[in-house]
N, C-alpha and C positions, 0 to 999 in steps of 0.2 A: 514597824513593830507589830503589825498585823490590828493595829485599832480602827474600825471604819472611821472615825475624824480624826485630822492631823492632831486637832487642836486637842483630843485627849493623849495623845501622845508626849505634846508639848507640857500640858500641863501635869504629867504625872513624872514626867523623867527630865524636867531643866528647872525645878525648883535648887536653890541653895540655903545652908543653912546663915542664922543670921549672923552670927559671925566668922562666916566666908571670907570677906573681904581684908580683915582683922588678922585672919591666920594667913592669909596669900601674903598680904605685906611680910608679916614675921616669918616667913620661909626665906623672901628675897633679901629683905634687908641688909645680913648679912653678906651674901653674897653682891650685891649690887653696890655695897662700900667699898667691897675690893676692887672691880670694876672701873672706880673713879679714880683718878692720878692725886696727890697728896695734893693739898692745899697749902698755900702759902700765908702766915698771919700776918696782916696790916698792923706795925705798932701804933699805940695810939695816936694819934694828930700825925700820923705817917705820909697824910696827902696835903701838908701844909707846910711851907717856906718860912726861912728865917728867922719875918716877922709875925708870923700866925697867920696869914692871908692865906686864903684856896689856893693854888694852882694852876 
């Protein structure tokens, strides 16, 4: 960028605002739900036998 130290380069042009991180999630969010295959719901006590016991 033509500055004699990298470091003022770095520090003037790779600052982010502070809620950067806040707004990158809520871009992807949606798109990264679709992404994922549906999920299947477990009914309740779904992984227990007969008589109530684990599996």
């Amino acid at each position: 960028m033509g500055h004699e130290q990298a470091s003022t380069t770095l520090n003037r042009y790779t600052h982010t605002p502070d809620d950067y991180a806040a707004r990158v999630l809520a871009a992807f969010e949606g798109f990264a739900a679709s992404l994922l295959p549906p999920t299947l719901e477990t009914p309740p006590g779904g992984d227990l036998d007969d008589d109530g016991e684990s599996l």
